[in-house]
C-alpha positions as CSV (number, residue, x, y, z in Angstrom):
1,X,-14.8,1.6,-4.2
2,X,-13.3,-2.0,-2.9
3,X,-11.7,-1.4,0.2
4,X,-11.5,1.1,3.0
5,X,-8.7,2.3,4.5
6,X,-8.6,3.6,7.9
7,X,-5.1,5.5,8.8
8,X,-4.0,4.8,12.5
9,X,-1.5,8.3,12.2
10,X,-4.5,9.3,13.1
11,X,-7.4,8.8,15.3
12,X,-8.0,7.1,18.0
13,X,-9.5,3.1,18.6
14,X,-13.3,4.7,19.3
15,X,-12.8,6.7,16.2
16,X,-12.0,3.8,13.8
17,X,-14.2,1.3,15.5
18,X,-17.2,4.0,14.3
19,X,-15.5,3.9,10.6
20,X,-15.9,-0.1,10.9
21,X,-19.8,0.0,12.1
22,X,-20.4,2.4,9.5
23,X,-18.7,1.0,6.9
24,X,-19.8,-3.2,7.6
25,X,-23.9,-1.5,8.0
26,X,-23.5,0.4,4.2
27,X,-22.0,-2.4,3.0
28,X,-24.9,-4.9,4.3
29,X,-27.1,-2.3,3.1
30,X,-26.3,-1.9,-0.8
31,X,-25.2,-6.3,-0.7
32,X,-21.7,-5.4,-1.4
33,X,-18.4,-6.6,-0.2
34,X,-16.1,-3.5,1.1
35,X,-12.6,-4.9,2.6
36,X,-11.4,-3.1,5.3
37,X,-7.9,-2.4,6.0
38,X,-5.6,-1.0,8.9
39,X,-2.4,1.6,7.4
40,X,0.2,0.9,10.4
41,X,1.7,4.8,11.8
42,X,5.1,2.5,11.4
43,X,8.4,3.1,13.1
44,X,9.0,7.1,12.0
45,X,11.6,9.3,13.0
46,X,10.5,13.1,14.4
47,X,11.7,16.4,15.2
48,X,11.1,17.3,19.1
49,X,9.5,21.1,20.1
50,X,10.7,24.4,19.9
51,X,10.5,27.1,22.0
52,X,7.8,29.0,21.2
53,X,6.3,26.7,18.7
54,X,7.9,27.2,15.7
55,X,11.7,27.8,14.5
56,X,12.4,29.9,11.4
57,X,15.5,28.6,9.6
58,X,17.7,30.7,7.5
59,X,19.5,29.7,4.1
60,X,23.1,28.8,4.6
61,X,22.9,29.4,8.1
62,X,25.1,26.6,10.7
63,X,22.5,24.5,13.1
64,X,22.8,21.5,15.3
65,X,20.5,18.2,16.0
66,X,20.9,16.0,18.7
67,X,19.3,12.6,19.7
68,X,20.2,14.1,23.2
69,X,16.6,14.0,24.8
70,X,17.5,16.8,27.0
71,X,16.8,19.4,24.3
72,X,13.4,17.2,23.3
73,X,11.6,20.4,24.2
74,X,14.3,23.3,23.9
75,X,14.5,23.1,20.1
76,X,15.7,26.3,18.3
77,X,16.5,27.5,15.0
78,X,20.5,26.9,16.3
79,X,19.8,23.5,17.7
80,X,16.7,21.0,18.0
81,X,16.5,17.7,18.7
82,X,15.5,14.4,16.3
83,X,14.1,11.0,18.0
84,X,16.4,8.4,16.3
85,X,19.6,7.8,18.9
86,X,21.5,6.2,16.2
87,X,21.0,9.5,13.5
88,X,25.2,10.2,13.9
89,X,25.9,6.7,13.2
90,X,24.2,6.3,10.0
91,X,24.6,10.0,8.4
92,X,27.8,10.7,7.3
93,X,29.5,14.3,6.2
94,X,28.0,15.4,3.0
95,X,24.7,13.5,3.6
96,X,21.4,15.3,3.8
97,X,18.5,15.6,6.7
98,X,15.1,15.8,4.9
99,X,12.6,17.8,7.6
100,X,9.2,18.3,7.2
101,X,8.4,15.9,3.7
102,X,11.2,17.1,2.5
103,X,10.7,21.4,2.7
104,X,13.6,21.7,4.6
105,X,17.2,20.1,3.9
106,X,20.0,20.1,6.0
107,X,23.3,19.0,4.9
108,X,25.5,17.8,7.3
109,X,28.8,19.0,7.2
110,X,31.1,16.8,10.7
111,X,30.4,15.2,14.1
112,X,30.3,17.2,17.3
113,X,30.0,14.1,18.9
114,X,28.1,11.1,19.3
115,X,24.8,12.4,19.2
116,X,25.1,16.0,17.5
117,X,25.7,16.5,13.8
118,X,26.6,20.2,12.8
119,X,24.4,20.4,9.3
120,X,23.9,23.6,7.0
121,X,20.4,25.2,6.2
122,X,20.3,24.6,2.9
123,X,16.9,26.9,2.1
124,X,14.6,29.0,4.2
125,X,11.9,27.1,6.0
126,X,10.2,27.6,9.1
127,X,9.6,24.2,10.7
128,X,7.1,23.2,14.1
129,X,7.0,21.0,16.4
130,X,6.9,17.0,15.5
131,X,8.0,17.4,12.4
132,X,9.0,14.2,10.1
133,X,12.4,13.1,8.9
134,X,13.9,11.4,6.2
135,X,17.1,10.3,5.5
136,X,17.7,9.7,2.0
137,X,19.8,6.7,0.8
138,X,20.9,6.1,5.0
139,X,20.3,2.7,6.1
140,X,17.9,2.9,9.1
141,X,17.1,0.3,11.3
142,X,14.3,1.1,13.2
143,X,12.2,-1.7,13.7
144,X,9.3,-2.6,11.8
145,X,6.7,-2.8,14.4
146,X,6.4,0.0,17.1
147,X,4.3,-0.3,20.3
148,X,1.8,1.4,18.8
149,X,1.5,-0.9,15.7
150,X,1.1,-3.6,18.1
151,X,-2.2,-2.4,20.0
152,X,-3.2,-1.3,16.6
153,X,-2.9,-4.6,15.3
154,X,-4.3,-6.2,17.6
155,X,-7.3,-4.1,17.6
156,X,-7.3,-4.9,13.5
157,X,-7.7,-8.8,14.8
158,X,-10.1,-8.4,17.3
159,X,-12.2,-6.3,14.9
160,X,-11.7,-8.5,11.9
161,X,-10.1,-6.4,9.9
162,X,-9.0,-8.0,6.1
163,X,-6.1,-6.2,5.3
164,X,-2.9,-5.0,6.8
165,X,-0.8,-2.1,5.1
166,X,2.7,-2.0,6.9
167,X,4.3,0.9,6.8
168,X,7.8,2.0,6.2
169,X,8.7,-2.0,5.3
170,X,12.4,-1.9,4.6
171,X,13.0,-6.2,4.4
172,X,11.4,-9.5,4.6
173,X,11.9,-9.8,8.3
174,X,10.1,-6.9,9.3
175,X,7.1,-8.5,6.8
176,X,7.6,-11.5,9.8
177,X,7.5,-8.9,12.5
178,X,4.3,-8.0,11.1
179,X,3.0,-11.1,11.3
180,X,3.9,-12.1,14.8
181,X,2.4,-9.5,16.1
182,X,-0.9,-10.2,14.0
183,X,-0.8,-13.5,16.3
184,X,-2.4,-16.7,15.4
185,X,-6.0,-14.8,15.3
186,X,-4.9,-12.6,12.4
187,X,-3.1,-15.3,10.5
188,X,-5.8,-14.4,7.7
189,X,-5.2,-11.4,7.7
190,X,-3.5,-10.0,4.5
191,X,-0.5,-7.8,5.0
192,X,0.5,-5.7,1.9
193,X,4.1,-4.3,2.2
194,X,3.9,-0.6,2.1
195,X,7.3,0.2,-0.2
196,X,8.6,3.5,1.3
197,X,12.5,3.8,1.0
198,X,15.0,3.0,-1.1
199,X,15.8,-0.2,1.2
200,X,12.3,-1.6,0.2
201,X,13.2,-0.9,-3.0
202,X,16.3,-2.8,-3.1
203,X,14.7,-5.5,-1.2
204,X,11.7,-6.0,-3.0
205,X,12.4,-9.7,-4.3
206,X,12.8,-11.1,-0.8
207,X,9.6,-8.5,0.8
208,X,6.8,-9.7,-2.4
209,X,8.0,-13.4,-1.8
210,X,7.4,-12.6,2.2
211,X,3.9,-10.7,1.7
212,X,0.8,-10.7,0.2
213,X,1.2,-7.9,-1.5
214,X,2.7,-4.5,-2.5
215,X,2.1,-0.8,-2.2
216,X,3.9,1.9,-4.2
217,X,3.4,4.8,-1.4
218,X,4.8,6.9,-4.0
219,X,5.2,10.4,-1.0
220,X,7.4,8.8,1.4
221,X,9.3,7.4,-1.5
222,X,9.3,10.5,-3.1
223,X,11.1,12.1,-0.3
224,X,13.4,9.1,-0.2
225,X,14.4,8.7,-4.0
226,X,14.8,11.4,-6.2
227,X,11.3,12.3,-7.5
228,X,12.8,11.1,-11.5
229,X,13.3,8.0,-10.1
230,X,9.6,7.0,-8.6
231,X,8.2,6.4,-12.0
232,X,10.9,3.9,-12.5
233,X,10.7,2.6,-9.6
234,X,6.5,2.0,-9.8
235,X,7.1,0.4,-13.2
236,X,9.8,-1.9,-11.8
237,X,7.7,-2.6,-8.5
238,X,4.6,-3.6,-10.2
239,X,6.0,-5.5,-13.3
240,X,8.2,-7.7,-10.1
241,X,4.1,-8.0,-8.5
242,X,3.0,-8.7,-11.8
243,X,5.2,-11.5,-12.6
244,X,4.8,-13.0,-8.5
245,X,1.1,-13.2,-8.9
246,X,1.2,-10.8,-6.1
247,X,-1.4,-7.5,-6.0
248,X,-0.3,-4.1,-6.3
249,X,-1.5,-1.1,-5.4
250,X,-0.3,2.3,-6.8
251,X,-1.1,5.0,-3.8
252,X,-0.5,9.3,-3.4
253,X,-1.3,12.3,-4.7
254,X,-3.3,10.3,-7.8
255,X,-6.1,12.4,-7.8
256,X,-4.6,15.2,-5.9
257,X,-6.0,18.7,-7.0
258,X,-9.9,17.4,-6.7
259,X,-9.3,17.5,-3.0
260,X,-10.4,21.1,-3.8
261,X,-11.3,21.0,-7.4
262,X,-14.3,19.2,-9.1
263,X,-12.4,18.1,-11.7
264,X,-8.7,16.4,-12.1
265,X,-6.0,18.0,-14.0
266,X,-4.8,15.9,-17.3
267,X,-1.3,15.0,-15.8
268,X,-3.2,13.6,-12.6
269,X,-5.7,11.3,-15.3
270,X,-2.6,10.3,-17.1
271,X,-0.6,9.2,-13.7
272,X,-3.8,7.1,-13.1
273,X,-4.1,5.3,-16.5
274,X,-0.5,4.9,-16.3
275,X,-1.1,2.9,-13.2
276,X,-3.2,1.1,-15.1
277,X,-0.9,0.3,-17.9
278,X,2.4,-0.3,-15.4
279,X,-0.3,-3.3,-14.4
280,X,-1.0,-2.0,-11.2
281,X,-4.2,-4.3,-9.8
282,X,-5.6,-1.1,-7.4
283,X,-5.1,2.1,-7.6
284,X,-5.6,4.6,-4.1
285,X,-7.2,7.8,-3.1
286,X,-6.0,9.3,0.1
287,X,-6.7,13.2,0.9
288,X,-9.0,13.2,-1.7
289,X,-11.4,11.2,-0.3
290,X,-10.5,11.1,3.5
291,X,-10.6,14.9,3.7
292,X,-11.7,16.5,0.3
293,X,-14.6,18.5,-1.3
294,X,-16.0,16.3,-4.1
295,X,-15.2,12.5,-2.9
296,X,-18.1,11.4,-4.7
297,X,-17.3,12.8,-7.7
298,X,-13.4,11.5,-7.3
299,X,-14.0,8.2,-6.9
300,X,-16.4,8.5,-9.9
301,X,-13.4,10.0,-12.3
302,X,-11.1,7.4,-10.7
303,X,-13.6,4.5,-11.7
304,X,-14.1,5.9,-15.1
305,X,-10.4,6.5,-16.2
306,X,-9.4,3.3,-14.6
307,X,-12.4,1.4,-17.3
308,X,-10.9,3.4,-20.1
309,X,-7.5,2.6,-19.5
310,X,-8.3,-0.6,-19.5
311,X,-10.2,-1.0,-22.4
312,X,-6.9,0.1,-24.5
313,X,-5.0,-3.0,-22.8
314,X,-4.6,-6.2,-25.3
315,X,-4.5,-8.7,-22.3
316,X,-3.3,-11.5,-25.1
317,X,0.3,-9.8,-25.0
318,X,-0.2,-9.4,-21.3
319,X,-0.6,-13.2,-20.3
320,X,2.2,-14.3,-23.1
321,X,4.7,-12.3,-21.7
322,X,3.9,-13.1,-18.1
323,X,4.4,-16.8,-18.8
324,X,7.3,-16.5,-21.0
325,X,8.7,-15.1,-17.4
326,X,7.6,-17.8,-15.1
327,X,9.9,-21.1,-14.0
328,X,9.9,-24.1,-15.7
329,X,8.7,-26.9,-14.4
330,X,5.7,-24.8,-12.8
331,X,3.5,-26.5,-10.4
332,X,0.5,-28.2,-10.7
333,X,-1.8,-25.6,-9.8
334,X,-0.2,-22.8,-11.8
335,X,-0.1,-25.1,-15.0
336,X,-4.1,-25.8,-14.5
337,X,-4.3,-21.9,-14.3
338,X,-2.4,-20.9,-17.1
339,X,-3.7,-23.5,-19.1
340,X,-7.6,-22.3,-17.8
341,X,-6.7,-18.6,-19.2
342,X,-4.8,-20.0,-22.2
343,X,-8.5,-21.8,-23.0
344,X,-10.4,-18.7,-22.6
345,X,-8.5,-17.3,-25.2
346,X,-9.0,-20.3,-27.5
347,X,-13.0,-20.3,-27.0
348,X,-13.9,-16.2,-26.7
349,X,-15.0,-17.5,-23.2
350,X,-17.4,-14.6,-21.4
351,X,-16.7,-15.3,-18.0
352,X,-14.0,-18.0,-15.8
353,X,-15.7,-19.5,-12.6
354,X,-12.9,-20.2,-10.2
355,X,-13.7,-22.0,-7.0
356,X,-11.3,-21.1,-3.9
357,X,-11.8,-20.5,0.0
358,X,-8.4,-19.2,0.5
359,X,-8.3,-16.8,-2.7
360,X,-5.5,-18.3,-4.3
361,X,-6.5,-20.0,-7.0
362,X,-8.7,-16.6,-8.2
363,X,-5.2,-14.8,-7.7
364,X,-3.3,-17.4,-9.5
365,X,-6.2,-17.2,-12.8
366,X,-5.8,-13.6,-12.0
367,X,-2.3,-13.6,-12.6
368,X,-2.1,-14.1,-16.5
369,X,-5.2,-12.0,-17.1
370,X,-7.7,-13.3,-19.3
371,X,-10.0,-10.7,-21.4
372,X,-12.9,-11.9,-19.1
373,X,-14.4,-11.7,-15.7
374,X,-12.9,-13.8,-12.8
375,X,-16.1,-15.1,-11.1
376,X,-14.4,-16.6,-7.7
377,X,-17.0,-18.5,-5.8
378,X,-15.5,-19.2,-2.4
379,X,-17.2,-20.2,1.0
380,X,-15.2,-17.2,3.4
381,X,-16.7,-13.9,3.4
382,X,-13.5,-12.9,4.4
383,X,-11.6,-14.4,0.9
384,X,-14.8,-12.5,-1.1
385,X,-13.9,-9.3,0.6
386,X,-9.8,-9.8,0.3
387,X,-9.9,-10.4,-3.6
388,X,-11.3,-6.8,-4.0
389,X,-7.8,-5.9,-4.6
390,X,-6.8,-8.4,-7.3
391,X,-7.5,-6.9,-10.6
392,X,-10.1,-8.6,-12.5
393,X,-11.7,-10.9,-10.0
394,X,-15.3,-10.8,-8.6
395,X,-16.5,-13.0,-5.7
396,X,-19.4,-14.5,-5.0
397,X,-20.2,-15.8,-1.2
398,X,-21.3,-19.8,-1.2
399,X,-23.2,-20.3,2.1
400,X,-21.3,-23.4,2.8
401,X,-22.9,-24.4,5.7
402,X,-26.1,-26.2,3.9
403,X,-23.8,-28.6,2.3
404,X,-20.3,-30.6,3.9
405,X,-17.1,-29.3,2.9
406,X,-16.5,-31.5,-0.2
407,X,-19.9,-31.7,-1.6
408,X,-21.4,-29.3,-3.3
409,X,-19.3,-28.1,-6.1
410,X,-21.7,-28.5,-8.8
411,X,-24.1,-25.7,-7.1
412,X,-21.2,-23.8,-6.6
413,X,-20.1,-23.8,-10.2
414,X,-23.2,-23.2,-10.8
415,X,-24.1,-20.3,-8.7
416,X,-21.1,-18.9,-10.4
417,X,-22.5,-19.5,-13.6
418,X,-25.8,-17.5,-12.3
419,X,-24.1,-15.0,-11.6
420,X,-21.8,-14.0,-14.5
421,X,-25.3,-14.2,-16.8
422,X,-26.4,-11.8,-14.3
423,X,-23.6,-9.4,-15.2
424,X,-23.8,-10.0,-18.4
């Protein structure tokens, strides 16, 4: 594994402070760099209670939701309240209310008034309390950072966290949100834009330019977008990361079934090479790991289809077609890149030793994907742990402190050298 990911849905601060301790000591223990990042709740939108617990809804039967937060805790199969005050403004007649991930689908037929929408039970379903909501193809504005996020993130900074997944990121200004509230201390930080809706998705030019990266949270969207259309929309999302120089991560239900089965079905092992394929730099477990039986033996299969897949890659058609894409004139540092994999081609080289404290030349080399390791020698743990999620790249920490700033570079090339032989 490269990176943990610690949900803040769940848990509390004392909770995910012990994932940290546990987590930085195995790392120090095997001399391996594990990144650490923080998956924001986000701004979500909720059922309230119901009386009694639970409300069993009936096929074709007539209901009503309010965003009146008198019935917040009188909910009942004929009426039940939803936390977004502006739900009547931006559903419409003949637009649908996704409950629950989805189970349950109301279709809303008029306006009461201005906070209750009169909807039919489209199927059976009985729903509890604090359920989740979706409204597909509505444009929500809820913003992107909730109080919550902002302790969270804040406990990210103080803890050092490397990454930052955002969740629920619908335009570049909420990737800014993000970052204000990351502060000056996190300005290091990495924030990858989790792509839930079918806003982010429209979007997606302005949020990778805006971010340091992309997710494909492929449940959310799933709920979202009509399930047909996630595979498009993967392919499109990573080829648009691909072509930025920005990582991508492919995330939900990957490896689903071995969160009770030792072994993976054959759809779930093509969905994962697929990934692969699509160009996707990381690919992510979730239940499987956080609260399944065999999450050894899943990160093992992961590993070992992820190798395979890439072994039936010709990264030669890869890096043409990704600079037949890019801008002419490029700049100076993304010629001197291209041109550096370009070379590896030329001379069969084994290994390229990039040196970079911020990451972005390793990302950059990264980019057009030579058929060789990335050896990234960099002076910032931090950078070493951050390029776990760019595909190709291994870092190596350059104790910068026995040398100044600009001298040096010869033992760091070096010790780059050192250690590709040592890989092989």
């Amino acid at each position: 594994m490269s990176v943990v990911r610690m949900d803040f849905s769940h848990g509390s601060h004392e909770y995910h402070q012990t994932t940290i301790n546990n987590v930085r000591q195995a790392a120090a223990e095997l001399g391996v760099n594990i990144a650490i990042a923080l998956d924001t709740k986000g701004p979500e939108i909720r059922t309230g209670l119901f009386v009694g617990g639970v409300a069993v809804m009936e096929k074709d039967a007539t209901c009503y939701v309010t965003t009146d937060p008198a019935f917040s805790d009188k909910g009942t199969k004929d009426k039940f309240y939803i936390d977004y005050a502006n739900l009547p403004k931006v559903v419409s007649p003949g637009g649908y209310i996704y409950i629950d991930d989805g189970i349950l689908i109301l279709q809303v037929q008029s306006h009461e008034d201005e906070q209750t929408l009169k909807c039919t039970v489209t199927n059976a379903h009985t729903i509890s309390d604090r359920r989740g909501v979706n409204l597909p193809g509505c444009d929500v504005d809820l913003p992107a950072v909730s109080p919550k996020d902002c302790a969270d993130l804040q406990f990210g900074v103080e803890q050092g966290v490397d990454i930052i997944f955002a969740s629920f990121i619908r335009s570049a200004e909420q990737v800014v949100e993000v970052r204000k509230a990351l502060g000056a201390k996190g300005g290091d930080i990495m924030v990858i834009c989790k792509i839930e809706n079918h806003q982010g998705v429209q979007n997606i030019d302005s949020i990778i330019e805006e971010s340091d990266g992309i997710m494909v949270a492929r449940g959310d969207l799933g709920v979202e977008i009509p399930a047909e259309k996630v595979v498009v929309a993967q392919k499109i999302l990573i080829s648009k990361c691909n072509v930025a120089g920005k990582p991508v991560i492919c995330a939900t239900q990957m490896l689903e079934s071995m969160t009770y089965n030792p072994r993976p079905t054959r759809a779930e092992v093509s969905d994962v090479a697929n990934a692969v394929f699509n160009g996707a730099d990381c690919v992510m477990l979730s239940g499987e790991t956080a609260k399944g039986k065999y999450p050894n033996g899943v990160v093992q299969y992961m590993a070992r289809i992820c190798l395979e897949a890439q072994s039936a890659i010709n990264e030669y058609v890869f890096f043409n077609s990704i600079k037949k894409l890019q801008p002419i004139p490029m700049s100076v540092e993304e010629a001197v890149c291209s041109s550096a994999v370009n070379s590896v081609y030329e001379t069969k080289a084994k290994a390229l030793v990039v040196l970079s404290n911020t990451g972005r030349s390793a990302r950059l080399v990264a980019k057009y994907r030579p058929n060789c390791p990335i050896v990234c020698v960099t002076t910032r743990l931090q950078t070493c742990r951050q390029l776990n999620i760019t595909q190709g790249v291994e870092s190596v920490f350059f104790d910068a402190d026995r040398l100044g700033h600009d001298e040096g570079k010869e033992d760091r090339v070096a010790t780059g050298v050192e250690f590709a032989k040592s890989r092989g």
